[in-house]
Structure formats: C-alpha cells, structure tokens
C-alpha positions in Angstrom: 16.3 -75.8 -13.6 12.9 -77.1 -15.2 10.5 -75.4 -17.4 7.4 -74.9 -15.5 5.4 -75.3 -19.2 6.6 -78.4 -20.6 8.9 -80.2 -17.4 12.4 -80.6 -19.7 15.8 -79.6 -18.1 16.7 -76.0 -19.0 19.9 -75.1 -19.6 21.4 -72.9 -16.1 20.7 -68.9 -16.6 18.7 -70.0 -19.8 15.7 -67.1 -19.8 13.8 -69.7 -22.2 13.2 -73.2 -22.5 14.9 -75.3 -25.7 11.7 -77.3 -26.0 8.8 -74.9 -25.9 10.1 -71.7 -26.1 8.2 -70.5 -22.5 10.0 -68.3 -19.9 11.9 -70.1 -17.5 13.0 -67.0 -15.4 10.5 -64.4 -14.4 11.7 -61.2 -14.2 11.0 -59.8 -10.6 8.4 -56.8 -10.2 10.4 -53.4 -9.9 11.0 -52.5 -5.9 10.7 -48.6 -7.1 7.2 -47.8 -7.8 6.6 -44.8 -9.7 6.4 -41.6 -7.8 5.2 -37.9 -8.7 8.2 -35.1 -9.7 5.7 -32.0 -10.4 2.1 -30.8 -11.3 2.5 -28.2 -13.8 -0.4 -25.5 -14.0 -0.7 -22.8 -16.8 0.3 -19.5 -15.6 -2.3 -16.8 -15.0 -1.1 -14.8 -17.8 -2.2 -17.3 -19.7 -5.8 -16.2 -19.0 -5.1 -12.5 -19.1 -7.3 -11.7 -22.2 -10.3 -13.1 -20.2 -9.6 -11.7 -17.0 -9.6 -8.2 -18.8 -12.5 -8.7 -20.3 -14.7 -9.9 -16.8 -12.9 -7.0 -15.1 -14.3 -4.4 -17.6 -17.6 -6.3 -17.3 -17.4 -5.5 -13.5 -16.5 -2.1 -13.8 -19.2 -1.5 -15.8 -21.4 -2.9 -13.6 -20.6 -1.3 -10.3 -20.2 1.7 -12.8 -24.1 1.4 -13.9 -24.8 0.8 -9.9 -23.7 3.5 -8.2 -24.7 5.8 -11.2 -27.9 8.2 -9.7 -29.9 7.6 -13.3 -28.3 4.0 -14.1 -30.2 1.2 -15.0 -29.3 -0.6 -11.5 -31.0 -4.6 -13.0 -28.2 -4.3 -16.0 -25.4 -3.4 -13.4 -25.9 -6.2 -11.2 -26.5 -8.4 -14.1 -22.7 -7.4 -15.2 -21.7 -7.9 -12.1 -22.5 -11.3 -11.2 -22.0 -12.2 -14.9 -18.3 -11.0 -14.3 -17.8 -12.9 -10.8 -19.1 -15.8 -12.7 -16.2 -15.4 -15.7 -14.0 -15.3 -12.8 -15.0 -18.6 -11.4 -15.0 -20.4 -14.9 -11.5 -19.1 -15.1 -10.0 -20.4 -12.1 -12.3 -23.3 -12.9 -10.3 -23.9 -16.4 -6.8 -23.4 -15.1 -7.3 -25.9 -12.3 -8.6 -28.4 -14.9 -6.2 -27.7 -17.1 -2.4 -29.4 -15.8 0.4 -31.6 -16.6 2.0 -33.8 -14.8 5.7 -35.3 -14.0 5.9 -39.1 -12.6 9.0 -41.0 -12.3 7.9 -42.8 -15.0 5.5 -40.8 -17.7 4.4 -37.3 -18.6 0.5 -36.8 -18.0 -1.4 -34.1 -19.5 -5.1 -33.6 -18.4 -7.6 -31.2 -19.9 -11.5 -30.5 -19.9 -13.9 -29.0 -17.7 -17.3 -31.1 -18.9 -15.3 -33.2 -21.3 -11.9 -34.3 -20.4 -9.3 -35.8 -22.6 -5.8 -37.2 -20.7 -2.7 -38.5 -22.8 0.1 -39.9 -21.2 3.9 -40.2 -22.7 6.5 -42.7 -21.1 9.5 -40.7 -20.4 11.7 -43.5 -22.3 9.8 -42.6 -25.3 10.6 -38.9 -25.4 12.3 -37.6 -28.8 12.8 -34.5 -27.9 11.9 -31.4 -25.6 11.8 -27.9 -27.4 11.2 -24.6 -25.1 10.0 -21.7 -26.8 9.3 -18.3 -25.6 8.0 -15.1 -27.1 8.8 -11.7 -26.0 5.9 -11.3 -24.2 6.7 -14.7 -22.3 10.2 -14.0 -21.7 9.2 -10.1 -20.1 6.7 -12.3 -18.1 9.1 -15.3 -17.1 6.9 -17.8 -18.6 7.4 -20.1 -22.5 6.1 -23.3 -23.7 7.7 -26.8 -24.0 7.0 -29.4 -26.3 7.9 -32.7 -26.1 7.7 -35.2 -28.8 7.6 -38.9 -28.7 9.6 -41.4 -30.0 6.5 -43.3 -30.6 4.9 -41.6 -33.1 5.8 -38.9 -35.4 2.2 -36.9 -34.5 1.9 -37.2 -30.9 3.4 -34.2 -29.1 2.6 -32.3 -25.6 2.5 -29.0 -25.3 2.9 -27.1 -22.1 1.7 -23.6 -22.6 2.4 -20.4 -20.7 3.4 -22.2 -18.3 6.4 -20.1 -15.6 10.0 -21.5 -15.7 9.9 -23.3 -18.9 13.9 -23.9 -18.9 13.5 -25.6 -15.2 10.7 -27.9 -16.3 12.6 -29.2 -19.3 15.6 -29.6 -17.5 13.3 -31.5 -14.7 12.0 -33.4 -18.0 15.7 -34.5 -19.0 16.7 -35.6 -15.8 13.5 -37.8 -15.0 14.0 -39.0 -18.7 17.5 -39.9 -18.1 17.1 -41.6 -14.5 14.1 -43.4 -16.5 16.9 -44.9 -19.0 19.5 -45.7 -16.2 
C-alpha cells in the first residue's frame, strides 16, 4: 500500500506512513447516524407557584366583575393579566427541555435569550437522581449529570416526572455509546 502524502511503500495494515507520519488508512464514516432517545420537559409542578399566583389573579378578577359595585376596568385588567401569566407559562416550559440523542445530552433554555449546552454521552462522569418529599409524593426529582470533561460543567434536569427511568435511559445510551 502507498502513502497518498509522500508516495513510499507502507508497511501492510500500517495506519501511518514511516516516512511522513500521514494516515495511510481512513477510517470509514460511521453507517449509524445519531438518532433521538427522548425530549425531556419539566413537569407542571414545576410551575405550580406561578400558576397559583395567575389563578388568584383571575379569581380576583372575575370576582371584581361580577361584583354589583366592583370596579369592572381593574377586573378585566386582572383578568387578561392572568390569561397572559398563563401563556408565558406554557411559553417557558416548552422552551425549557432536554434532550436524549444516541450520541449527546442536549439541554436548551430561554424564551428571548437562549443558551444550549450539549454533553457527549462518552463523557458522562456520573448521573445523580435526587428527590425531595415533595417530588417523591408528586412522582417527579432531578438528575444531574456530570462530565468527565470538566470538573464544572454539569446538567441539571429539574422537576422533571420519572427521574429513576430517565437516568436509567441515560446509562443505557451511555453504555451502548461505549460499546
């Protein structure tokens, strides 16, 4: 076999050339291209504090409404103000997910400014689940998943619902990954 670089005779199976050191066998492109496992949402318990809150400013509203002496102006201003909390919530737990390739871990996050990191599942160190009270009465935890890489970077999946079933999904695309 010759070196495409410099012409001298390679040695046979050699994966670089005696003489100049360039790659004499290519490695062929993967057949498997990567493929999604899971998109991961927060729960919507994770929201509950603000779903109170634009549910009490409804009530309020339709409260000062219907009232025969209420200021009517300030009810529907409640009111709309309240559908509108609504809306920003769905709107934040849509743009708020994680998700699970063959290949990586992706974690996306903003509404008007977004930020996405990425982890290759060969680089995980570890994957913690932990779960309050509160989370384990409401079937939901968090898992965080540090790299290998670095000793800082680390993913948190909050509230999220079956926290044991989406590490274990983690482990086994992490160990298919090193196969």
């Amino acid at each position: 076999m010759r070196c495409v670089q410099c012409g001298a005779e390679a040695a046979q199976g050699a994966a670089f050339c005696s003489r100049c050191g360039a790659r004499v066998l290519e490695p062929r492109p993967s057949a498997v291209r990567e493929y999604a496992l899971s998109r991961i949402l927060p729960s919507w318990w994770h929201f509950t504090r603000d779903i109170a809150i634009a549910t009490i400013m409804a009530g309020v509203g339709v409260a000062m409404m219907a009232a025969p002496k209420g200021d009517t102006r300030l009810g529907l201003i409640l009111t709309v103000a309240a559908a509108g909390v609504f809306g920003l919530i769905a709107l934040a737990r849509s743009y708020t997910s994680w998700s699970l390739t063959s290949d990586r871990l992706i974690e996306r996050r903003g509404i008007l400014a977004s930020r996405r990191r990425e982890m290759e599942l060969a680089d995980v160190r570890s994957i913690e689940v932990t779960r309050s009270l509160m989370q384990r009465m409401l079937g939901l935890g968090n898992v965080m998943i540090a790299s290998a890489a670095s000793a800082e970077f680390l993913i948190r999946l909050t509230d999220i619902p079956d926290p044991e079933k989406v590490a274990e999904m983690l482990r086994q695309a992490r160990l298919k990954r090193l196969a």
